[in-house]
C-alpha positions in Angstrom: -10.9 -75.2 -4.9 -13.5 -73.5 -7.0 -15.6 -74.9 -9.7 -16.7 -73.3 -12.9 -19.9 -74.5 -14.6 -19.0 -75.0 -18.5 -22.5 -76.4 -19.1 -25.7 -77.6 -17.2 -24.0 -81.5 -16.4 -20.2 -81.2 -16.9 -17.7 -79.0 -13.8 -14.1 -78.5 -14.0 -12.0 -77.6 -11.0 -9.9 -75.0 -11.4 -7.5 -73.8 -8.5 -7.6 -69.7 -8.1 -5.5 -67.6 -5.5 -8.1 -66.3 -2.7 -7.6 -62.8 -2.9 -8.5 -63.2 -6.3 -11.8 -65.8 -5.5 -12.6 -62.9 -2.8 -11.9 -60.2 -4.8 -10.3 -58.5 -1.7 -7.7 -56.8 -3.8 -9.2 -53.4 -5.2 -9.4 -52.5 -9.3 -6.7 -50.2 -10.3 -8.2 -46.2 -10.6 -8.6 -45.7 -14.9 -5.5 -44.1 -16.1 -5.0 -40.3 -15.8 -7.1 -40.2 -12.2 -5.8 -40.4 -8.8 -6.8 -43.2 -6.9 -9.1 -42.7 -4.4 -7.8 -42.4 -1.0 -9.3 -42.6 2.6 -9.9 -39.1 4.1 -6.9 -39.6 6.7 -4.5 -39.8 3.1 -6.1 -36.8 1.3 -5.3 -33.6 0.6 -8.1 -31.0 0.9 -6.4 -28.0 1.3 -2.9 -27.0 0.0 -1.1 -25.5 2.8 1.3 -21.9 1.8 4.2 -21.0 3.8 4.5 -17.4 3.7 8.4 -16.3 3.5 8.7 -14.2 7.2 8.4 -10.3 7.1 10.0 -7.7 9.4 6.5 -6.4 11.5 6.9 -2.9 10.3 6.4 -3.9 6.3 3.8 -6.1 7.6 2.1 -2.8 9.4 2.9 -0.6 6.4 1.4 -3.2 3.8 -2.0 -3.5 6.3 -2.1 0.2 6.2 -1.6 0.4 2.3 -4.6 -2.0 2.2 -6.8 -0.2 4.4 -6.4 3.2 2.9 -6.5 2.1 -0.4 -9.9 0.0 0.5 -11.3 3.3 1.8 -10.3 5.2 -1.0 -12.3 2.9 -3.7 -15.7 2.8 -1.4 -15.1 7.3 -1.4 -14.6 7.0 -4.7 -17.7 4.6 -5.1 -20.0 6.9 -2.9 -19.2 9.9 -4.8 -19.8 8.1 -8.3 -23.3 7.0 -6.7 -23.9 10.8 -5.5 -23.1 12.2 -8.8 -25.1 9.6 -10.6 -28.5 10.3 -8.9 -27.8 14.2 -9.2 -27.8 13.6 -12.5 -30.7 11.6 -12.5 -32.6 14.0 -10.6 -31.6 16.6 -13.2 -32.6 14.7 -16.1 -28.9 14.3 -17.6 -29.2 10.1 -16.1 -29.1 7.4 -18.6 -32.1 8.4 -20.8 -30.8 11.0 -22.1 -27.6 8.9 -23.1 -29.8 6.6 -24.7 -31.7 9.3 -26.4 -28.7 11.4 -27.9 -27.2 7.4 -29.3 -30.4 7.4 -31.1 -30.7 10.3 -32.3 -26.7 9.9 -33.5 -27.8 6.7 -34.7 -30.6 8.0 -37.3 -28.3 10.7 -38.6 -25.5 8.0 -39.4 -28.8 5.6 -40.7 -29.7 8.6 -42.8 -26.2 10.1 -44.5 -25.6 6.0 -45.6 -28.7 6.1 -46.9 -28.2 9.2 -48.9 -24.9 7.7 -49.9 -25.7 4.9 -51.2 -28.4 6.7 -53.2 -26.0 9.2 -54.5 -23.9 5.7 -55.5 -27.0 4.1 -57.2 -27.1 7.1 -59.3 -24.0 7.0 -60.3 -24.2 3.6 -61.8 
């Protein structure tokens, strides 16, 4: 039997089921979320079956893999070797950056003349 207090002198007795009174059920999960479940229940990883292969396309595929690995760290190397000969040489990124802006001034400069030419006009 539990008793709720309406005011500070008057009770009324009110019969509740205990797992209610207890509150030994749990509150639903929000709508849209999973509920959450012990770790023995949950899912942390999903597991993939791989379909079976014969063992030589499984050899041949590890082999494409390999060579084709080795090929991009040659290729890398070789980028890096060229790079710093061209550095050394003077051709590296500043002078990139100095023929763009040089390009740039001469495109700054015929708009300018355009637009000139166009003012005139009007």
């Amino acid at each position: 039997m539990l008793r709720i207090r309406w005011t500070s002198t008057t009770f009324l007795d009110v019969q509740k089921p205990i797992a209610c009174v207890r509150m030994m059920r749990r509150k639903a999960p929000p709508p849209g979320k999973p509920p959450i479940l012990p770790p023995s229940k949950q899912t942390r990883y999903q597991v993939v079956h791989v379909p079976w292969m014969k063992p030589e396309d499984v050899k041949e595929l590890l082999w494409r893999r390999h060579a084709y690995n080795h090929a991009v760290v040659s290729i890398r190397e070789q980028f890096k070797r060229e790079l710093q000969a061209k550095v050394d040489s003077g051709e590296g990124i500043a002078l990139l950056k100095k023929q763009e802006l040089e390009e740039f001034n001469l495109i700054l400069q015929a708009n300018s003349e355009e637009n000139e030419k166009l003012a005139r006009q009007r």
